[in-house]
C-alpha positions in Angstrom: 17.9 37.6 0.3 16.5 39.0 -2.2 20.0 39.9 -4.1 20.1 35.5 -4.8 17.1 35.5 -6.0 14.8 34.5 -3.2 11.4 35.7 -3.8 10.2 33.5 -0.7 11.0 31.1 2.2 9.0 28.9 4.0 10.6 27.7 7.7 9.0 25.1 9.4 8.4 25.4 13.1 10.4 22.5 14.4 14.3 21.3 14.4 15.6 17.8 12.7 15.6 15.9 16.1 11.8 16.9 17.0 8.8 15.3 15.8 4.9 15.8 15.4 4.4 15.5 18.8 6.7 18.4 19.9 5.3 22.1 19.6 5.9 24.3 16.9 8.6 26.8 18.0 6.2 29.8 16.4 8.4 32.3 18.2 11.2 31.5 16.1 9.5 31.5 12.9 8.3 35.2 13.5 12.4 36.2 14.4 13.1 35.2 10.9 10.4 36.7 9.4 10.9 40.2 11.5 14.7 39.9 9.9 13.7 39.3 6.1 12.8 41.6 3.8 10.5 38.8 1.6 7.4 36.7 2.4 8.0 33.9 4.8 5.6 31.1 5.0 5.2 29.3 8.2 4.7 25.5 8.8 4.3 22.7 11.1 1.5 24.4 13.7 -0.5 21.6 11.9 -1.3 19.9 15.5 -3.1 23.5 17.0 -4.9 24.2 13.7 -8.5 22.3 13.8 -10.7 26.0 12.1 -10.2 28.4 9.4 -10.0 30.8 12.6 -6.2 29.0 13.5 -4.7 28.8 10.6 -4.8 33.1 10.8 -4.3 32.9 14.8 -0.7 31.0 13.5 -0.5 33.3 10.7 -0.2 36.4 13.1 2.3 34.2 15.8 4.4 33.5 13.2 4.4 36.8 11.6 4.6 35.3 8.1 2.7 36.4 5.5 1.4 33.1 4.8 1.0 30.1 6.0 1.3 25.8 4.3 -0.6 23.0 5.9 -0.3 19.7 5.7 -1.6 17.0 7.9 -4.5 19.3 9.5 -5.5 19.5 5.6 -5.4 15.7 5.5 -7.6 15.4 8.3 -9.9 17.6 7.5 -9.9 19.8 3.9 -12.7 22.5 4.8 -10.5 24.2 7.6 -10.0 26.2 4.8 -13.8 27.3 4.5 -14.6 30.6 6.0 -18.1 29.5 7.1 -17.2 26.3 9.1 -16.5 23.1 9.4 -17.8 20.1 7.4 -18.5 16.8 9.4 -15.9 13.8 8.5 -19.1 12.0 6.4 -20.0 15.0 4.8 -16.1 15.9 3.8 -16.0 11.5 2.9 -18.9 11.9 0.6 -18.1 14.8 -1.1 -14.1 13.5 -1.5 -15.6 9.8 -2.9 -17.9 11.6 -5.7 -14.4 13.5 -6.4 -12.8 10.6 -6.3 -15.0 8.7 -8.6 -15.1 11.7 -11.0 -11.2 11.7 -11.8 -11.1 8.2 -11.3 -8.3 8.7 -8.1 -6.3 5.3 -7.8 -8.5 3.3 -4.9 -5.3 3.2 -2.9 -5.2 6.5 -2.9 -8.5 7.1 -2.2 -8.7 4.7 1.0 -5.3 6.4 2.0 -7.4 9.8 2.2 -10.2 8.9 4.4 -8.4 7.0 6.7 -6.5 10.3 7.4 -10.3 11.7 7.8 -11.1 9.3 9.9 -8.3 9.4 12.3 -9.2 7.5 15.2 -12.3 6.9 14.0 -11.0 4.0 12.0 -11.4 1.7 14.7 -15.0 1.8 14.1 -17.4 -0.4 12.4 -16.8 1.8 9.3 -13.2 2.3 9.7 -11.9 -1.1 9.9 -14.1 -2.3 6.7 -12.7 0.3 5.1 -8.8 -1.3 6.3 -10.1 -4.3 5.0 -10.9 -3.2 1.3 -9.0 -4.3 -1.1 -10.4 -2.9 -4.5 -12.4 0.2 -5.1 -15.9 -1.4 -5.1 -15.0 -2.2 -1.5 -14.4 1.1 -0.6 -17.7 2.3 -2.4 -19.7 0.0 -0.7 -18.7 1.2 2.5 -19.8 4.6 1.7 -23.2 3.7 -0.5 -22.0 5.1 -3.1 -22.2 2.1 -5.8 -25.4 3.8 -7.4 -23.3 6.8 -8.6 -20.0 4.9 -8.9 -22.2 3.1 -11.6 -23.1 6.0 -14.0 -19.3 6.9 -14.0 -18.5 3.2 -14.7 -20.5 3.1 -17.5 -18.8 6.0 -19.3 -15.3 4.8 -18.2 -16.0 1.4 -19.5 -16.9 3.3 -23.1 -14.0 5.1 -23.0 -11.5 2.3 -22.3 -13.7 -0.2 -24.4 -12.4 2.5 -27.4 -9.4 2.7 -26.3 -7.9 -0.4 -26.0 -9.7 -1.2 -29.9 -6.9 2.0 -30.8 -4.1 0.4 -28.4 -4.6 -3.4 -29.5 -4.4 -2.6 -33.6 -2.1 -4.8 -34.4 -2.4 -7.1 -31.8 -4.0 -10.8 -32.2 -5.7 -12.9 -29.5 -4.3 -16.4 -28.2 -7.0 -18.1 -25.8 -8.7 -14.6 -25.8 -5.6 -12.7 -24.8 -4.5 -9.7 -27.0 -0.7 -10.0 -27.9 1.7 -8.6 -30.2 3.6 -11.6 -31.9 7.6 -10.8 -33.0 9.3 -13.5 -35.3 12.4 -14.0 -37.1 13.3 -13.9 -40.7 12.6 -18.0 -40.6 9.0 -17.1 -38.8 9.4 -18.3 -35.9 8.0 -17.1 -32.7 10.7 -15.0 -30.9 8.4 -13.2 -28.1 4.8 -11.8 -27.1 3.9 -8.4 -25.7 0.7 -7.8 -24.0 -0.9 -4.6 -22.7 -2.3 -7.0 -19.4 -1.8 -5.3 -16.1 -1.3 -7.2 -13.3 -3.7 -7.0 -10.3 -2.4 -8.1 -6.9 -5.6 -9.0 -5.3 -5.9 -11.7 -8.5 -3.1 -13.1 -7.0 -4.7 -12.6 -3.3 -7.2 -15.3 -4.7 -5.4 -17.8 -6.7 -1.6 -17.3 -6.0 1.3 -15.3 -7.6 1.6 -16.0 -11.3 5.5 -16.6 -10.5 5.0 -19.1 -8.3 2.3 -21.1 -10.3 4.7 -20.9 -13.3 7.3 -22.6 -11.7 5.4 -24.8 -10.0 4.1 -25.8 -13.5 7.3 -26.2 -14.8 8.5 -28.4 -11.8 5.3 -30.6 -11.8 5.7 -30.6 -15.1 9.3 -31.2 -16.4 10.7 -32.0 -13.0 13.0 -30.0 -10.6 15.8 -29.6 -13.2 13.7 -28.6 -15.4 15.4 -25.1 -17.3 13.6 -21.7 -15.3 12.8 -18.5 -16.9 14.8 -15.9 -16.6 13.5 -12.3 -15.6 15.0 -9.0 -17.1 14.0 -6.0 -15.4 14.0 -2.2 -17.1 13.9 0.4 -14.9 12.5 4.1 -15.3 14.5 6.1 -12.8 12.6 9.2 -13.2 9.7 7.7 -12.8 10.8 5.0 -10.4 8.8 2.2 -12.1 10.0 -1.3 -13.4 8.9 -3.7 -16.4 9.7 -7.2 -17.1 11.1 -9.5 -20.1 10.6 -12.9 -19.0 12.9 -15.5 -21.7 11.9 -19.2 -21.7 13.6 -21.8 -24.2 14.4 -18.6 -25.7 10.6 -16.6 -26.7 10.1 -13.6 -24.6 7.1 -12.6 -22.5 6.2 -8.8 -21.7 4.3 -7.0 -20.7 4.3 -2.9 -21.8 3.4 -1.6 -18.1 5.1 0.0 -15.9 4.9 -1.2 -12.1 6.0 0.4 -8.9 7.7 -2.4 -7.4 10.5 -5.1 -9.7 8.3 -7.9 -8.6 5.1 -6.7 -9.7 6.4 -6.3 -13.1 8.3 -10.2 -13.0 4.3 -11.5 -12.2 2.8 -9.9 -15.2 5.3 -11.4 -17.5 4.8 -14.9 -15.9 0.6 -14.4 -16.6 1.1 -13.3 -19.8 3.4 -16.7 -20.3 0.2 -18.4 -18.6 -2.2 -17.1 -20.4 -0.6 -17.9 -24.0 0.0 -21.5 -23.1 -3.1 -22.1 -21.5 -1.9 -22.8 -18.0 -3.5 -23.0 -14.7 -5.0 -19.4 -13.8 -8.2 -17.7 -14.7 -8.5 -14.9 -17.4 -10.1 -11.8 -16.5 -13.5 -12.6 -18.0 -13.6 -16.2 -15.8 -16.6 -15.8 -13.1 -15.9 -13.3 -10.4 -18.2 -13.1 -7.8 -20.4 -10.2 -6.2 -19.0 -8.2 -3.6 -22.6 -9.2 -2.0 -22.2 -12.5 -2.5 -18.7 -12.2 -0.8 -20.4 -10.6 2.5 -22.3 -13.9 2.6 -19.5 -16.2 1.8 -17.3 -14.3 5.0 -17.4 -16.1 8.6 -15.4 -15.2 11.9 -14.0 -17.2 14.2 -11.9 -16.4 17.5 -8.5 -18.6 18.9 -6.4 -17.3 21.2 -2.3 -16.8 21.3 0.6 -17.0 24.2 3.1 -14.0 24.0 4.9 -13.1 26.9 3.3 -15.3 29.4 0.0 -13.0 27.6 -3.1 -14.8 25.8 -3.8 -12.8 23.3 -7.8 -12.9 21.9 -7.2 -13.2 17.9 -10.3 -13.0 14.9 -9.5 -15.0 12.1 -12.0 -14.1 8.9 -12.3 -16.5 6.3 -13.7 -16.1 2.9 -14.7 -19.6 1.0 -12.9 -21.0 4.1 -9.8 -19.6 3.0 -8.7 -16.9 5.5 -8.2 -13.7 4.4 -7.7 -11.7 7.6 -6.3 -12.1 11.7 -7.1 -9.0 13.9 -6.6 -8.0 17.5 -7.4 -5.9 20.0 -4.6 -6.7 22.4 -1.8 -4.2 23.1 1.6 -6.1 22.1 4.1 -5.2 25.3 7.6 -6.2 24.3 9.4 -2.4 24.7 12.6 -1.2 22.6 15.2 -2.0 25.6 13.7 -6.1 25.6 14.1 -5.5 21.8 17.8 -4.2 21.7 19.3 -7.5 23.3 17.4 -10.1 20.7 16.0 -9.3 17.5 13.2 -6.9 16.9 10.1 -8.3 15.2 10.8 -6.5 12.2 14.4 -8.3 12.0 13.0 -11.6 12.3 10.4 -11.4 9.4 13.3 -10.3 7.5 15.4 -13.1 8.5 12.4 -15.5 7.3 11.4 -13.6 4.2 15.1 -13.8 2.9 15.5 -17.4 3.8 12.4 -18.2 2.6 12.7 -16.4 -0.9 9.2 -14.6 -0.6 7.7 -11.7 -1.1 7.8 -8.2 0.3 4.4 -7.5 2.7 2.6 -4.1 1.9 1.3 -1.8 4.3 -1.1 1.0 5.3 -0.5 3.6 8.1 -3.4 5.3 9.8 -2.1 8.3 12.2 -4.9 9.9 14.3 -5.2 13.9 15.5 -3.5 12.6 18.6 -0.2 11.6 17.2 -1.1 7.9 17.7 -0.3 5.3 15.0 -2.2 2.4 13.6 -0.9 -0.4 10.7 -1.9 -2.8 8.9 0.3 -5.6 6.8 -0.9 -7.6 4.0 0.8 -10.7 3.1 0.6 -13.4 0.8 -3.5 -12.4 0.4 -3.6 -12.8 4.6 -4.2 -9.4 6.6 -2.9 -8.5 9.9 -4.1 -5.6 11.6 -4.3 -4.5 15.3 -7.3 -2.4 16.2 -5.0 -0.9 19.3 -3.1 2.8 18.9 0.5 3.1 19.4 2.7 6.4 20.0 4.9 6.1 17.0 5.0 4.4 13.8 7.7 1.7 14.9 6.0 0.0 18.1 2.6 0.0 15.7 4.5 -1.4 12.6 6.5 -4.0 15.2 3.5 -5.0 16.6 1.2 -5.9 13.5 4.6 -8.0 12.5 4.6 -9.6 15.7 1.0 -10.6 15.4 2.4 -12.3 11.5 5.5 -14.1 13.3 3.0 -15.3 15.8 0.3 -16.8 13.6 2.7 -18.0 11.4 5.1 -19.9 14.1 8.1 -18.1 13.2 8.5 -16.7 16.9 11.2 -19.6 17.1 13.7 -17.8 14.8 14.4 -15.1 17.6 16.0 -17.8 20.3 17.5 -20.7 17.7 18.3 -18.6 14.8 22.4 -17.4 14.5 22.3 -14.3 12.4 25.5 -14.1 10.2 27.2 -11.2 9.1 26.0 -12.1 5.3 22.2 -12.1 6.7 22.9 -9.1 8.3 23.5 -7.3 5.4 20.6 -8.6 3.6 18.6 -8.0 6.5 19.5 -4.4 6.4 18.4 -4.2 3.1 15.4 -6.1 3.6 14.7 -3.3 6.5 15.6 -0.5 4.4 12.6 -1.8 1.6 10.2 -2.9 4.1 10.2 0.6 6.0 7.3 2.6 5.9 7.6 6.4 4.6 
């Protein structure tokens, strides 16, 4: 292969049709590499590999002269060390200060030690750890606020000098920095702000596009003129920003966001912000994270589903709840599912009626090929401490815990599905599914 310019391949062990649960067909790997005349690098024995010891063992069974890993590296980074193992709360600790350090995206972070975790995330630990929702949350968990401190210190310098060099230029309206254009006449034609928008602000007091136009309405009435949102988007980079034009003055924002709607929020704030309506600034009074363990209660109610009474905990926070969990294992099965709609089709159904907002997930697979998720909604969690064998029953079964808090169960039997709402539905599905 050589003669096309192939220095190397790498073959992973299983076919299009298998999944992680299916063996790696090693044998099959090692007849290519007996027949090529480059190096071959072997994947997918991930599921036998828990030592530095097995990652040569599927080396020499593959024949390759190399070999990538992927998930068993998720679980655990030091299979790679020579001398041993560490244990998960040594590799957590270690990965947190590295975190800290090049300041990883919390997201990311949390992401990466619920793969350490694995099952482990039902624990006391674990499912604190699902329920973070900012980076201090995560730290907490781990005690690691004292050193998360020094390195906030020196981040807070650096951006403290940084935005002085990225707001030249810029004046402040009700302590908000903005960059004013106008017109030959001197009149106000928009505002640009460097504000980013952060979702858990909105987890607390509301989406900024829904205050806005319930401003508007309470304000001007229900005919009153709504803004209109332009969206740019960055192909390459697959991020979106918003011009939001009302009795013709734009409001931006100069971020980029991952998802359209994201970007349509910060350009209603900044629109907030300016005119002095409704929601907090930044610098308004946040409480501790300790004074939030305080402020949190629990209380249990219980659920029918299938003839089942399901035991739910509802946590509140200011007596606002912020989170239902279970430990019940949701029993519908995919043949029940295939005559009515799934649970996944119904949310759909009641998001797109309903005009709201996308949910956001996190996936939690353990060694064993078992799948865990967790939904977040409108500043409400759902999460089901139970395992599931594959993605979709855990995914349709945190939604089915959402349509059952919620009452939107109904929809399944009195609901007639068009085919219009089909296809939205199908695009609904295609967004809402989890890579």
């Amino acid at each position: 292969m050589t003669f096309l310019g192939i220095a190397a391949i790498g073959l992973h062990g299983r076919t299009k049709d298998e999944r992680q649960s299916h063996k790696c067909r090693e044998k099959y790997i090692k007849r290519v590499a007996e027949a090529l005349d480059i190096p071959v690098i072997a994947n997918g024995g991930s599921g036998d590999i828990k030592c530095y010891e097995d990652i040569e063992r599927f080396r020499l069974s593959c024949g390759a002269s190399s070999v990538m890993v992927a998930r068993a590296a998720e679980w655990n980074v030091s299979i790679f060390r020579k001398s041993g193992l560490l244990s998960k709360q040594e590799l957590i600790n270690t990965y947190i200060h590295t975190a800290i350090d090049v300041d990883n995206h919390w997201t990311n972070t949390k992401y990466c030690i619920q793969q350490i975790l694995g099952s482990d995330v039902q624990h006391e630990d674990g499912t604190r750890l699902l329920a973070s929702k900012c980076a201090t949350d995560i730290y907490e968990i781990y005690d690691m606020m004292e050193y998360y401190s020094t390195f906030s210190v020196r981040k807070a310098n650096y951006m403290r000098e940084k935005r002085l060099i990225e707001e030249r230029g810029y004046e402040r309206i009700n302590n908000v920095p903005v960059k004013i254009s106008r017109d030959d006449s001197g009149l106000i034609t928009a505002y640009e702000s460097n504000y980013f928008y952060e979702r858990k602000e909105s987890a607390k007091n509301g989406t900024p596009k829904m205050a806005l136009f319930t401003h508007l309405n309470q304000t001007f009435g229900l005919k009153s003129v709504k803004p209109s949102y332009t969206n740019e988007n960055n192909e390459d980079a697959k991020r979106f920003r918003c011009v939001m034009e009302y009795e013709g003055v734009k409001y931006m924002s100069n971020r980029w966001y991952k998802k359209r709607v994201w970007a349509e929020h910060a350009a209603s704030q900044i629109y907030m912000w300016i005119h002095n309506v409704g929601q907090p600034k930044p610098s308004d009074e946040n409480p501790t994270s300790l004074d939030k363990d305080k402020r949190e209660s629990t209380k249990e109610t219980e659920l029918i589903f299938n003839r089942e009474t399901i035991a739910v905990t509802a946590t509140t926070l200011d007596e606002k709840i912020i989170r239902y969990s279970t430990d019940h294992t949701m029993t519908w099965s995919d043949e029940v599912q295939s005559c009515d709609k799934t649970p996944l089709e119904i949310m759909c159904a009641y998001l797109l009626d309903n005009k709201l907002d996308e949910p956001e997930y996190d996936h939690v697979e353990d060694k064993a090929g078992r799948h865990c998720v967790v939904m977040r909604h409108q500043g409400v969690e759902y999460s089901s401490k139970q395992m599931y064998d594959t993605k979709k029953k855990a995914t349709n079964s945190v939604i089915q815990l959402y349509l059952l808090i919620n009452d939107i169960q109904k929809l399944q039997n009195k609901r007639s599905f068009s085919s219009k709402d089909t296809d939205n539905m199908k695009k609904a599905k295609l967004s809402l599914t989890i890579s």
